[in-house]
C-alpha positions in Angstrom: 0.0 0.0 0.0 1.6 3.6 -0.7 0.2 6.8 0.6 -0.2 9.8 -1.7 -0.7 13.6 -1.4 -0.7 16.4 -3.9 -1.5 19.4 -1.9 0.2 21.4 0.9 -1.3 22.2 4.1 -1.4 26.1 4.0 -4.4 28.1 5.3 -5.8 26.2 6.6 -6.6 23.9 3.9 -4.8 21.4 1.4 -3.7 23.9 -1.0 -1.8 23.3 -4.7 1.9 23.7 -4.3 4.2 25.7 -6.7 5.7 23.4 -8.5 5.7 19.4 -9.6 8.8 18.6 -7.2 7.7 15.6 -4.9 9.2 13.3 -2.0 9.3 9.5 -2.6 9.3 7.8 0.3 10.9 4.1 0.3 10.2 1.8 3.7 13.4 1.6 5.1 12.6 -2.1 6.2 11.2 -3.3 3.1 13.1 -1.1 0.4 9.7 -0.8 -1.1 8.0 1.8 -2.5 5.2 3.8 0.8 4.3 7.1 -1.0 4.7 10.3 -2.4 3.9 14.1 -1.4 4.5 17.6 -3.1 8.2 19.6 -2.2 7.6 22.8 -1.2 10.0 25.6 -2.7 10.0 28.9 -1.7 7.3 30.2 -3.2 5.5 27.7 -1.5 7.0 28.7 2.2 6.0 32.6 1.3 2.1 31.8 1.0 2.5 29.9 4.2 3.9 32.5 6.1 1.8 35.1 4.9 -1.1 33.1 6.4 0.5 32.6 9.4 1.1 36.3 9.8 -2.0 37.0 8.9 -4.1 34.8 11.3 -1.5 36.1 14.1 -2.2 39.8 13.2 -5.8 39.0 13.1 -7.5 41.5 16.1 -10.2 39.1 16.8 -8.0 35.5 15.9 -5.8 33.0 18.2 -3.3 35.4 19.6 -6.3 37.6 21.2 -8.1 34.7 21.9 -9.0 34.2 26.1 -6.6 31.7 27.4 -9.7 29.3 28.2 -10.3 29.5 24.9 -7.4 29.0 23.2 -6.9 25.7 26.0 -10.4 24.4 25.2 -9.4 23.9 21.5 -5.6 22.7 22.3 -7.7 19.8 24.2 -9.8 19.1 21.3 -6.9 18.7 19.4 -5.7 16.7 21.9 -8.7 14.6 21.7 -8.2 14.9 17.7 -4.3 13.4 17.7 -6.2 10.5 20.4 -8.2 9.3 18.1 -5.3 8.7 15.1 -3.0 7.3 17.2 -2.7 3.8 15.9 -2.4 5.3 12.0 0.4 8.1 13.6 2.3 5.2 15.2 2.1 3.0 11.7 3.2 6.0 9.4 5.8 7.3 11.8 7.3 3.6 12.1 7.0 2.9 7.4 8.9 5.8 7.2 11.9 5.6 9.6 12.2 2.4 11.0 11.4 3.3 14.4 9.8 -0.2 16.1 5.9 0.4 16.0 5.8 -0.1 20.2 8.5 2.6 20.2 6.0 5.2 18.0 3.3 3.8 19.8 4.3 4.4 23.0 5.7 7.8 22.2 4.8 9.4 19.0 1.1 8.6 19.5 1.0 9.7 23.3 3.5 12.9 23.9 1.6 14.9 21.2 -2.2 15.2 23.1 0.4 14.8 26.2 1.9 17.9 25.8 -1.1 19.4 24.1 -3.1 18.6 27.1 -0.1 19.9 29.8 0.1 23.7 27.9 -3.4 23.5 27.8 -3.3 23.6 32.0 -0.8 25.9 32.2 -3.1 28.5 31.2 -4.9 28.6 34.0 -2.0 30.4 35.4 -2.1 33.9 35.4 0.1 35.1 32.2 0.6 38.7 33.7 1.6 39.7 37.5 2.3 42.9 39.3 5.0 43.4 40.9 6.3 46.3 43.9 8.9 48.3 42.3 12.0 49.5 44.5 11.2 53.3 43.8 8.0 53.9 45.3 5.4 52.4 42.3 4.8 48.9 40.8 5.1 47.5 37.5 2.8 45.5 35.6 4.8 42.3 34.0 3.3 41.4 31.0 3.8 37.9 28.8 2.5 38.4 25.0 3.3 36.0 21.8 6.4 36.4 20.6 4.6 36.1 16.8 5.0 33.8 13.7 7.0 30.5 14.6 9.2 28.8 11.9 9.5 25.4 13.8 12.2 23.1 12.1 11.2 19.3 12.9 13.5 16.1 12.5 12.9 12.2 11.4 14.0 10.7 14.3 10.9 11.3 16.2 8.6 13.9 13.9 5.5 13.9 15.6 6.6 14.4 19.3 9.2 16.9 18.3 6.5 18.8 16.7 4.9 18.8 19.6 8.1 20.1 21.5 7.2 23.1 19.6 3.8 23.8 18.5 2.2 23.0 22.0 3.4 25.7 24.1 3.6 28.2 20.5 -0.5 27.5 20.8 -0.7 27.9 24.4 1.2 31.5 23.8 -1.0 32.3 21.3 1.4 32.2 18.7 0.9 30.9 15.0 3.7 28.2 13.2 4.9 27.0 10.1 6.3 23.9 10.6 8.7 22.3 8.1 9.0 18.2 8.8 12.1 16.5 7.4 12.1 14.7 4.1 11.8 11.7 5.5 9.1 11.9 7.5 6.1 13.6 6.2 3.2 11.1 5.7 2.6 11.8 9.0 2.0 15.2 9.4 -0.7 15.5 6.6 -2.5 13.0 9.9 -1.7 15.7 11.7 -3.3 18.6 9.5 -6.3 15.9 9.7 -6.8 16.7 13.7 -5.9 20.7 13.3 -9.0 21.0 11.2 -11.4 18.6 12.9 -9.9 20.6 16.1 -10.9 23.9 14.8 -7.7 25.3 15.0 -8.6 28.7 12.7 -6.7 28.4 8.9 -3.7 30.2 9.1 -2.5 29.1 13.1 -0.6 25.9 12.0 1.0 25.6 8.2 2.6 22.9 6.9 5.5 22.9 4.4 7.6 19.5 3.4 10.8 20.7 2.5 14.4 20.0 2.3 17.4 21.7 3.4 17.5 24.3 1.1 14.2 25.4 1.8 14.5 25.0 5.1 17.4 27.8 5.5 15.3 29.9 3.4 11.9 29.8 6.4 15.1 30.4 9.1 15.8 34.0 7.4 12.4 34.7 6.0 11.9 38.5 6.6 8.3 37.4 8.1 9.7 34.9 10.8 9.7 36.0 14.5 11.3 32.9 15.9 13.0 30.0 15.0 12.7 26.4 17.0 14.9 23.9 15.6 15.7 20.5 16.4 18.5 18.4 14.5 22.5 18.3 14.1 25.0 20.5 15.7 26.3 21.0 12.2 22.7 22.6 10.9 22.2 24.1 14.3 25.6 26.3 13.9 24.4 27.5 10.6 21.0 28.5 11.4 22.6 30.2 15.2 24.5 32.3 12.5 21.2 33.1 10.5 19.4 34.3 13.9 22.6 35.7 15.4 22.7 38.3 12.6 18.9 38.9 12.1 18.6 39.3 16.4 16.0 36.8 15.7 15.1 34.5 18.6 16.0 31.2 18.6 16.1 27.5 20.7 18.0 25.0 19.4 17.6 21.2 20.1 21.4 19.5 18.9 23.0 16.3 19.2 24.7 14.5 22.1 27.0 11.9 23.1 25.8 11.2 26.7 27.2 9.2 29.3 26.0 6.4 31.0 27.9 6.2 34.0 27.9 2.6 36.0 28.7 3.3 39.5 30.3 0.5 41.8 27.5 -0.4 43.1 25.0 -0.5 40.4 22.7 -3.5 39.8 23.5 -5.3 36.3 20.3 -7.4 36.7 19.0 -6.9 33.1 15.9 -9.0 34.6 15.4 -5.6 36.8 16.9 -3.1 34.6 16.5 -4.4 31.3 13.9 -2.4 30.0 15.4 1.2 31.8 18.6 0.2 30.3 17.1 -0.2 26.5 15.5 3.0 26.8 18.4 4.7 28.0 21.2 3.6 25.6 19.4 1.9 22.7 16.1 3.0 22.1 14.9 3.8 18.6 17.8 1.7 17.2 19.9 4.3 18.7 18.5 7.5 16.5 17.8 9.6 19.6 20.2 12.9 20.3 19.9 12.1 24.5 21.4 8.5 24.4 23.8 7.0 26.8 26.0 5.2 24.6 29.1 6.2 26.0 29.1 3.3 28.7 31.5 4.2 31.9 32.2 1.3 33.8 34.9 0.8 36.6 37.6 -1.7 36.2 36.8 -3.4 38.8 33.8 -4.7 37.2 34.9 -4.2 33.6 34.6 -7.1 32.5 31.1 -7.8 33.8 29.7 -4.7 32.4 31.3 -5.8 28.8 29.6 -9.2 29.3 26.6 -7.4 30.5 25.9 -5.0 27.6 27.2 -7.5 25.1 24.8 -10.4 25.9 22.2 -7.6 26.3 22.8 -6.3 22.8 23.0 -9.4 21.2 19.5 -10.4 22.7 17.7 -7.8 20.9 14.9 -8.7 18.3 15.9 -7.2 15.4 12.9 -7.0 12.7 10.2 -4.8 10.5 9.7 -1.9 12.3 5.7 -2.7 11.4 6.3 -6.0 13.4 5.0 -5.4 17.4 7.8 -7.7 18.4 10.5 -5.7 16.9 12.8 -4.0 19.6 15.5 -2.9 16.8 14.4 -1.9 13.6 16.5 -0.4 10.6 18.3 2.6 10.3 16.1 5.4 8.7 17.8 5.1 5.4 20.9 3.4 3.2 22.5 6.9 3.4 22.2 6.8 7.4 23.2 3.1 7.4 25.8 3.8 5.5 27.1 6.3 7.9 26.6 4.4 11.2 29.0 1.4 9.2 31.6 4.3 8.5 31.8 4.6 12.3 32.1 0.9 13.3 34.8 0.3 10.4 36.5 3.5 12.2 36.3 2.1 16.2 38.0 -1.2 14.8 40.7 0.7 12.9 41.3 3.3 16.4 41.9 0.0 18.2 38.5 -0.7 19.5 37.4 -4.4 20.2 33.7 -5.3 19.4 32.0 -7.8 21.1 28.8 -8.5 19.3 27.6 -6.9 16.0 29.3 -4.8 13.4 27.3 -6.4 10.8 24.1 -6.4 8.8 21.9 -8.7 9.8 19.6 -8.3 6.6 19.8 -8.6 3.4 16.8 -6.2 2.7 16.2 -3.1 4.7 18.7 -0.8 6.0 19.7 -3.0 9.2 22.8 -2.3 11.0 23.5 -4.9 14.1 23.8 -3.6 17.6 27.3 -3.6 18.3 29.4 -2.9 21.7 32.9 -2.1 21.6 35.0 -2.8 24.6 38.1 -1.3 25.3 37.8 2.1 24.2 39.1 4.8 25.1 37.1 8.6 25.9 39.4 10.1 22.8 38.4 7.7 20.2 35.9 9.1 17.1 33.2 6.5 18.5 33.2 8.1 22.2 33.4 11.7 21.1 31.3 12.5 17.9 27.3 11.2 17.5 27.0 8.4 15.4 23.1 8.0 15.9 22.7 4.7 16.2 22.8 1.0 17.7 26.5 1.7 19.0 27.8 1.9 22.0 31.2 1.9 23.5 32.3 1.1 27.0 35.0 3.2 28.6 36.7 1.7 31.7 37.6 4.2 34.5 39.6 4.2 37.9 37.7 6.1 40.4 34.6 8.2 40.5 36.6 11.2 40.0 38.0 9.9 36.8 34.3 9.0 36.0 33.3 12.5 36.1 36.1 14.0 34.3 35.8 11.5 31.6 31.4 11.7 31.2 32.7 15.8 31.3 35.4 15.3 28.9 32.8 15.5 25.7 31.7 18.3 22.9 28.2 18.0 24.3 25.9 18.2 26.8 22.8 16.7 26.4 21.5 13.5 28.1 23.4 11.2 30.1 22.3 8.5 33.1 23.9 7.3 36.7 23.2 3.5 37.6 23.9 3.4 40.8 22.3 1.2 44.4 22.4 4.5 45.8 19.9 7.0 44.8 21.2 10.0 47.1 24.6 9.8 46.0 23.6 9.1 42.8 22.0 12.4 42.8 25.4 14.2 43.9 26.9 12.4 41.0 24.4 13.4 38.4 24.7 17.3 40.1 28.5 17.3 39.1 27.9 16.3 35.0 27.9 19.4 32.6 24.8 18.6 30.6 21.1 20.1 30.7 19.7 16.6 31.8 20.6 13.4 33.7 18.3 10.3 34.9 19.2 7.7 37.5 18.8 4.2 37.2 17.2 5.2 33.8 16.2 8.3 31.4 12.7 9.6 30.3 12.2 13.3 29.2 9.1 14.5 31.5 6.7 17.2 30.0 6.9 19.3 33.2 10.4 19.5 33.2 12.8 21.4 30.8 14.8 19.9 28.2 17.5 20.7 26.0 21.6 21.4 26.3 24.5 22.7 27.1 27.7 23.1 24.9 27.1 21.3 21.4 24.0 20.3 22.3 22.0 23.6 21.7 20.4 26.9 23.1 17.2 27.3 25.0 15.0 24.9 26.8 11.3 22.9 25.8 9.1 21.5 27.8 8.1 22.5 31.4 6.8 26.7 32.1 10.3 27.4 30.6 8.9 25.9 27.0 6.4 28.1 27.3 8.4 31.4 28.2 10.5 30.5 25.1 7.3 31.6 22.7 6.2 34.9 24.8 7.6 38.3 24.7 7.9 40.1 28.1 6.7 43.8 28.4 6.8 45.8 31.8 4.9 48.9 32.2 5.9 50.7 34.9 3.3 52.1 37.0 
């Protein structure tokens, strides 16, 4: 079965694009041949910002809308998103691989998730008043910062969306969101819910574009904001781009995080197993926060090889369609191609692998999970991202050294403590440079903020700061 669009969502409607230009999308398990939608050029990106300006601009439209009822339609949207979940979770997984109990589990659930938790933070008061130092007051107030140009990736499109567009709604602002290549079946299931939601035409446009394109929504003239998640590389550029246009900007990047196994950390993968997978393996290894630098002390080397290397080799590798898969393929040959690149480079550094480093398939872009043991924190496998089923396992003396090595990185983004103690954990977790940390396991929580330090980005999502991120701050002194 392929999928097929002709039409952009812009308006508010499925509208004719400029040009012929299309997308063919190819399952990335199957090789075969899923569907086909219009590429938007520029021209394209121009009509949609115009109709997102002019549906923010609008007197009596979502930006002046009552918070009540801007939060009564982000829950019917909510509701909307609910009720194409198992479709979301099936195109998300044909078009890059991800294991359909992965997407289901996440891309089905964060959207209305988030949707819902922006939604409830508008019962907050948006403005305050606060006693000045000088003998008045001034009145604080929070406005939308204006017309989002929100930059989405393939690795998880329809919750990274949601990053973006739920608290842009909540602050009454209006989007055009630009999915990658790769992953854009979905979002015309998306454009589905806006309009049974009755989100008004002109609040959330749609525009499948490449890179090129892309650059060209980052500087359009009628942009107030850019949200972008992807590579550091792309990130740099489009910093640059907002840098010189004082254009706001939050920027989502890649990692290398560390998973740091403590001496006394359980290695029960009967306990752990599924923490562990979700921490340092999860989407076949194509998520930015992933622990797969593995820190283990020598005292128990040796175990924690034999530990992640029989855990590894036990995964079910498979169709991502298939709800038994726990590894599916890598989101293209291109990608595939890359990841290789980076095992063949581990070996030739002096890395030892211990299961994988193959293809397990003849058909489908597979790549096997693979540990390497015996690396060491300055090899190219332990300092750049290689986004996917990889990980490398870096012995270290004492804690100290633990910490200077899970420091000793470009970025800053995820990273986990396994440890028997939580407190101490804690202290542990307090003394890694990086904008977030688990213990005993890793899960971004809506209420909380997310993003990175160094390489990995600018700016926060999720939690009241995602929120903050799309307002504009006034005071008026009284």
């Amino acid at each position: 079965m392929t999928i097929t669009y002709d039409k952009l969502f812009i308006g508010g409607e499925l509208t004719a694009p400029s040009s012929t230009s299309t997308f063919e999308l190819v399952s990335p398990s199957t090789e075969q041949s899923i569907g086909s939608v219009p590429e938007a050029l520029e021209a394209d990106v121009d009509k949609a910002v115009d109709a997102a300006r002019a549906a923010f601009d609008d007197p009596n439209g979502w930006s002046s809308w009552e918070p009540a009822k801007r939060a009564a339609t982000m829950v019917r949207l909510a509701e909307e998103m609910e009720s194409r979940a198992g479709e979301m979770a099936q195109r998300v997984s044909m078009q890059n691989g991800m294991p359909v109990a992965v997407s289901g589990a996440l891309e089905a659930v964060f959207p209305p998730l988030l949707l819902r938790y922006y939604a409830g933070l508008l019962s907050n008061p948006q403005d305050e008043v606060r006693p000045g130092m000088l003998g008045g007051s001034t009145l604080v107030r929070r406005s939308p910062i204006g017309v989002i140009g929100a930059i989405v990736p393939w690795n998880f499109p329809q919750a990274l969306a949601a990053f973006k567009y739920a608290p842009a709604l909540a602050a009454g602002c209006t989007l055009v969101i630009k999915p990658s290549p790769e992953t854009v079946l979905d979002s015309y299931l998306f454009a589905e819910a806006v309009q049974a939601a009755g989100i008004p035409a002109g609040v959330i446009n749609i525009v499948q574009a490449g890179r090129e394109v892309g650059a060209y929504l980052v500087q359009h003239p009628g942009i107030d904001k850019v949200a972008f998640t992807g590579s550091t590389a792309a990130g740099r550029s489009i910093a640059e781009t907002c840098g010189r246009l004082l254009r706001p900007v939050t920027l989502e990047l890649g990692g290398k995080s560390a998973a740091i196994i403590l001496d006394d950390a359980s290695l029960d993968l009967a306990a752990i197993g599924e923490k562990l997978f979700t921490a340092t393996l999860a989407n076949q290894g194509q998520a930015c926060y992933l622990g797969t630098r593995i820190l283990a002390p020598r005292s128990r080397y040796q175990e924690v090889v034999d530990t992640f290397t029989g855990f590894a080799a036990s995964m079910r590798i498979g169709d991502a369609l298939d709800p038994t898969t726990q590894i599916g393929p890598m989101s293209s040959s291109r990608h595939r191609d890359r990841v290789e690149s980076y095992i063949a480079k581990g070996k030739s550094e002096g890395a030892r692998i211990t299961t994988g480093g193959g293809r397990p398939r003849d058909t489908g872009w597979f790549v096997d999970p693979t540990v390497f043991a015996d690396v060491d924190n300055g090899y190219t496998i332990a300092q750049e991202e290689i986004f996917g089923p990889v990980l490398s396992i870096i012995p270290y003396g004492d804690e100290a050294e633990a910490i200077t090595i899970a420091n000793d990185s470009d970025f800053g983004l995820g990273g986990t403590v396994w440890t028997a103690d939580h407190d101490h954990g804690v202290e542990v977790a307090k003394k890694i440079r990086t904008g977030t940390i688990g213990i005993n396991g890793y899960l971004p929580d809506p209420t909380a903020p997310f993003g990175g330090v160094k390489a990995s980005g600018l700016g926060r999502e999720l939690g009241p700061e995602g929120l903050a991120a799309y307002q504009t701050v006034q005071s008026v002194y009284l």
